[in-house]
C-alpha positions in Angstrom: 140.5 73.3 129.8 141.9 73.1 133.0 144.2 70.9 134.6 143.8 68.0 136.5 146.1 66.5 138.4 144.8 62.9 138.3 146.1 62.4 134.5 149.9 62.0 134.4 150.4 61.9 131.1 148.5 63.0 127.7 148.8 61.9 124.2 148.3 64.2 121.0 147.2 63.3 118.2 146.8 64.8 114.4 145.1 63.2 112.1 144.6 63.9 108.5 143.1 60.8 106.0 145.0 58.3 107.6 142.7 55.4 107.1 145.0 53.2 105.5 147.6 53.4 108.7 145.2 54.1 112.0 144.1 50.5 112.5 147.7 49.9 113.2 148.7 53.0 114.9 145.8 52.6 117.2 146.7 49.0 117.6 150.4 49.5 119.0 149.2 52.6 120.5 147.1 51.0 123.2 149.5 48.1 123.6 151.9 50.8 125.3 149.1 52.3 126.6 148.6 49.1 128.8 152.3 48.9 129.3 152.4 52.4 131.2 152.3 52.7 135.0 150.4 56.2 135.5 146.7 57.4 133.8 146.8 58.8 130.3 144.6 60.9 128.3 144.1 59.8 124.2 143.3 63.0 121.9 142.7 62.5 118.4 142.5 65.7 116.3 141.0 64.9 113.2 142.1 67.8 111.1 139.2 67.5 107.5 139.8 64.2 107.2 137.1 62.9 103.7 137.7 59.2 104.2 136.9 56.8 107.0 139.6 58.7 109.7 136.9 59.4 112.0 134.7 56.0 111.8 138.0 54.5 112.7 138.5 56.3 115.7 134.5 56.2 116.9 135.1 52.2 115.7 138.5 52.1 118.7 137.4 50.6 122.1 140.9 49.4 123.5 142.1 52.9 124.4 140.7 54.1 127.7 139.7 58.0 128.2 140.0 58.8 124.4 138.8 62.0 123.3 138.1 62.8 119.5 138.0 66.2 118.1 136.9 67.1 114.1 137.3 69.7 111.8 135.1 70.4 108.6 138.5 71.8 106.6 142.2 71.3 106.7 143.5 73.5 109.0 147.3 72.6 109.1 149.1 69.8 111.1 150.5 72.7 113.1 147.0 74.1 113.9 145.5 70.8 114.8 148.6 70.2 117.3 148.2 73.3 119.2 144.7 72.5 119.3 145.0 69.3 120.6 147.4 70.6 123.1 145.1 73.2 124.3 142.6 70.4 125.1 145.3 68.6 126.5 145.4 68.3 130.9 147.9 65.7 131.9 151.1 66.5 133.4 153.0 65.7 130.5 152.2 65.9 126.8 153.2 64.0 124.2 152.7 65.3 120.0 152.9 62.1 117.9 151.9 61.5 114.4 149.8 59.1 113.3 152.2 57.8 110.6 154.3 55.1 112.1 157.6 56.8 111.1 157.9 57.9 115.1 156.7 54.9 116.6 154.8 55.0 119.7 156.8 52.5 121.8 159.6 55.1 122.6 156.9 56.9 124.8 157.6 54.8 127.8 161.5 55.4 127.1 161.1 59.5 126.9 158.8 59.4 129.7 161.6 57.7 131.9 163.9 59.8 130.7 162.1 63.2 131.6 161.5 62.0 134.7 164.9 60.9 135.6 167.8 63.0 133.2 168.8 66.0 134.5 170.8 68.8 132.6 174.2 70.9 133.5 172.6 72.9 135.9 171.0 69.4 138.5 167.4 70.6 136.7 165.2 68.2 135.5 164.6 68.8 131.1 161.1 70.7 130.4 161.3 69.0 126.8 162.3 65.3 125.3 162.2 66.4 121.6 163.2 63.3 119.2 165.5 63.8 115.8 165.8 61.5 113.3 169.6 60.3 113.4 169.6 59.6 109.5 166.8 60.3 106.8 167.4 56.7 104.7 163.6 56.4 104.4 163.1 59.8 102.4 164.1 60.1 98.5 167.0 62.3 97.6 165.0 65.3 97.0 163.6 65.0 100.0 166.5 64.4 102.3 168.5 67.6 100.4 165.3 70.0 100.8 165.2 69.2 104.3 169.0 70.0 104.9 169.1 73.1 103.2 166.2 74.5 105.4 167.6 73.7 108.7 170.6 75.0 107.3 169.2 78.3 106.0 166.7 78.4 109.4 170.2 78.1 111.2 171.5 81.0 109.2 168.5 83.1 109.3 167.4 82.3 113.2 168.7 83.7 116.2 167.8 80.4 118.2 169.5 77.0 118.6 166.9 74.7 116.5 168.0 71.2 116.8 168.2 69.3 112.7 166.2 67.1 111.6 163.7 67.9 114.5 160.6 65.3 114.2 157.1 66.5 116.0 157.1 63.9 118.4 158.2 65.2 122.0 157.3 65.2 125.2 157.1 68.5 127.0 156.0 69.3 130.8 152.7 71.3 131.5 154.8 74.5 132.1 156.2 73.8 128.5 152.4 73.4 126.9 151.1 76.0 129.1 153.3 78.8 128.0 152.4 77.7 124.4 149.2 78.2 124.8 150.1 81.0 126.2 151.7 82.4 123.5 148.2 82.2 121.0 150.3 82.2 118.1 148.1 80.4 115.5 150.6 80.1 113.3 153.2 78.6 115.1 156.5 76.4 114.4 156.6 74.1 117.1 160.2 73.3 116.2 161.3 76.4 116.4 158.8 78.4 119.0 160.3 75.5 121.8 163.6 76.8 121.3 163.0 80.3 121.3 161.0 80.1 125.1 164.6 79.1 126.2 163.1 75.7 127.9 165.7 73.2 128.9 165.4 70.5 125.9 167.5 66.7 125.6 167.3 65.7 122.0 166.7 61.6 121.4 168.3 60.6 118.4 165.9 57.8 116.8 165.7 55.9 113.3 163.1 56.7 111.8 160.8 54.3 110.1 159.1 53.7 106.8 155.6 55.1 106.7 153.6 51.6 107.4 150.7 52.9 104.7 149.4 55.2 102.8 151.4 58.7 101.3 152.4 61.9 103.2 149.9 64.2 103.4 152.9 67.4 103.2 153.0 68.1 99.5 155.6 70.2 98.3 153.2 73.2 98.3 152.5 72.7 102.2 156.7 72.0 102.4 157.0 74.9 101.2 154.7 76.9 102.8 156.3 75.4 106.4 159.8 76.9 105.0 158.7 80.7 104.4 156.6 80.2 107.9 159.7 79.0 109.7 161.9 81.8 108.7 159.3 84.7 109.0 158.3 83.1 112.0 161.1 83.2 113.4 162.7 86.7 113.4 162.7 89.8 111.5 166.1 89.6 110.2 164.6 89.1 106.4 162.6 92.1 106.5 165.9 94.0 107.7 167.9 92.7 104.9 165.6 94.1 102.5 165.4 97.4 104.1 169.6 97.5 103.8 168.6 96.2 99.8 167.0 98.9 99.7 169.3 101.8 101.0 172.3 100.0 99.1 170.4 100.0 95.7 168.8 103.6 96.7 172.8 104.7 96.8 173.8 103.1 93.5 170.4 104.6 92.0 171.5 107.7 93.2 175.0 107.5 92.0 173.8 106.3 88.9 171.8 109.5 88.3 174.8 111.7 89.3 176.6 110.0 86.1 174.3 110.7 83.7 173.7 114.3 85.0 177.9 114.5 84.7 177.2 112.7 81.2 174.6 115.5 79.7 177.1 118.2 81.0 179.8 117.1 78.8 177.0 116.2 76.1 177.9 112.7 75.1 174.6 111.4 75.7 171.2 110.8 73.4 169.0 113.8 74.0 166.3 113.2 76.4 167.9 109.8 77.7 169.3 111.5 80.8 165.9 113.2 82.3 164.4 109.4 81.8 167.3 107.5 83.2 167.3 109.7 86.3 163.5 109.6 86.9 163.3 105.9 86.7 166.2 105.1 88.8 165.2 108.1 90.9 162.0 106.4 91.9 162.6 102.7 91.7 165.3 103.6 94.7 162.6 105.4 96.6 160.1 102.8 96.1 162.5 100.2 97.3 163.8 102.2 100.3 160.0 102.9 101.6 159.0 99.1 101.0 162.5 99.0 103.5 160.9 101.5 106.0 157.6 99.6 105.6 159.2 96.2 106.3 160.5 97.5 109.5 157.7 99.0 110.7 156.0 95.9 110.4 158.9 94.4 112.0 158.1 95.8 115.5 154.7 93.8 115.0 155.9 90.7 115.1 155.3 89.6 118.3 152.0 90.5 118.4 149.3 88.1 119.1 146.2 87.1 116.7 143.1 85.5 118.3 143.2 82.0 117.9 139.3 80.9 116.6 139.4 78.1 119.1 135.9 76.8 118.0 137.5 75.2 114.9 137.0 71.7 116.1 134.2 70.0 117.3 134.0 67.4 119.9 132.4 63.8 118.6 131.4 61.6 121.2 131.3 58.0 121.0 127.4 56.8 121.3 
């Protein structure tokens, strides 16, 4: 979609069952909405939604210029946000859920703020991304899971990923554009911002309870978002199991030279050495060429896989 220049600022929306919480997210939505001084663009991604998400939204007539996109299956939250951003053509762009827990009236606020803050170097920031300043609302499991990934992310990541990063921010068209770009259909938005080196302010914010309804992130999907996040974002694990490999290949081997020392002297079972060395022999082969074959798939990482962009479907309100 191309740009035009007449819409200043665009909203992104995923959506996923959220019945019990859109009348009131669509509610204080469009009271700041109203409140905002430059033309917006509303779009809901409805990512496989099976309950009443998208009667809602076709129901909503207090939100000027809304656009509503479906999906037959659950995609991701990930997926439906670069979507939405791809559909996206103001000159800013804000991702919000649809949850509450980032409420909607701190638009205005990051709006002024991008327009107006400037970093070290007298440049204006190309990001706004919000961070929850403490995590009272989650339970204990929770709020630990969540610090030991950005912790181990930290460890494992070559980029400066800001904690406790929510998926509400507002990024400039260059930002959106060079995601896009980037037709990663797998992408961490958390931590692919970052790693394009744009200038970024964090906003510290408390978050809220969610008004209704339960999160839709199991600990399945939590899970899968961890292993994503760290093979997403370098190939340091793969290396790591390549040097695995060559250290236990080395103890194999000197393992084998032991028990050929130990059936020279004959203190061993008959038999017992030619197994011993075959299996540690080949186990410390296998492991060194799963090494070789994680590196070759290493240099592949940055490839690109066509993104299916006919995944959602416009709806259009009769």
């Amino acid at each position: 979609m191309r740009h035009r220049r007449n819409i200043a600022l665009s909203i992104v929306v995923p959506v996923y069952n959220e019945e019990d919480v859109l009348p009131e997210m669509l509610r204080r939505l469009s009271l700041v909405l109203k409140k905002l001084p430059v033309s917006t663009q509303t779009i809901f991604v409805d990512d496989g939604s099976t309950d009443k998400t998208l009667e809602i939204l076709l129901n909503q007539k207090n939100i000027s210029n809304l656009q509503i996109f479906k999906s037959n299956q659950n995609h991701g939250h990930q997926t439906a946000i670069l979507y939405g951003l791809r559909l996206s053509s103001g000159n800013y762009v804000v991702t919000l859920d649809a949850d509450l827990q980032d409420p909607p009236e701190l638009i205005p606020e990051m709006y002024k703020k991008i327009k107006v803050r400037k970093n070290h170097y007298g440049k204006k920031y190309d990001v706004i991304q919000t961070s929850r300043s403490e995590r009272k609302t989650d339970k204990l499991f929770k709020r630990l899971s969540s610090s030991a990934y950005y912790v181990l992310l930290q460890k494992m990541s070559k980029v400066n990923i800001i904690p406790h990063a929510a998926d509400f921010r507002l990024m400039t068209r260059k930002v959106v554009n060079t995601i896009i770009s980037e037709n990663q259909p797998n992408a961490i938005l958390r931590i692919l911002i970052p790693r394009l080196d744009f200038s970024i302010l964090e906003y510290k914010f408390e978050r809220q309870e969610r008004y209704s309804g339960q999160s839709k992130y199991s600990l399945t999907k939590m899970f899968s978002l961890a292993v994503d996040s760290i093979l997403s974002t370098n190939a340091r694990p793969l290396r790591m199991i390549s040097l695995f490999g060559l250290v236990l290949s080395f103890v194999c081997l000197t393992l084998s030279i032991l028990s050929i020392i130990t059936w020279l002297v004959s203190r061993n079972i008959p038999g017992w050495t030619s197994i011993i060395f075959f299996i540690l022999s080949l186990n410390g082969f296998l492991i060194l060429f799963l090494g070789f074959i994680g590196e070759y798939i290493a240099k592949i990482y940055d490839s690109h896989i066509p993104v299916n962009h006919q995944m959602y479907t416009r709806i259009v309100k009769k």
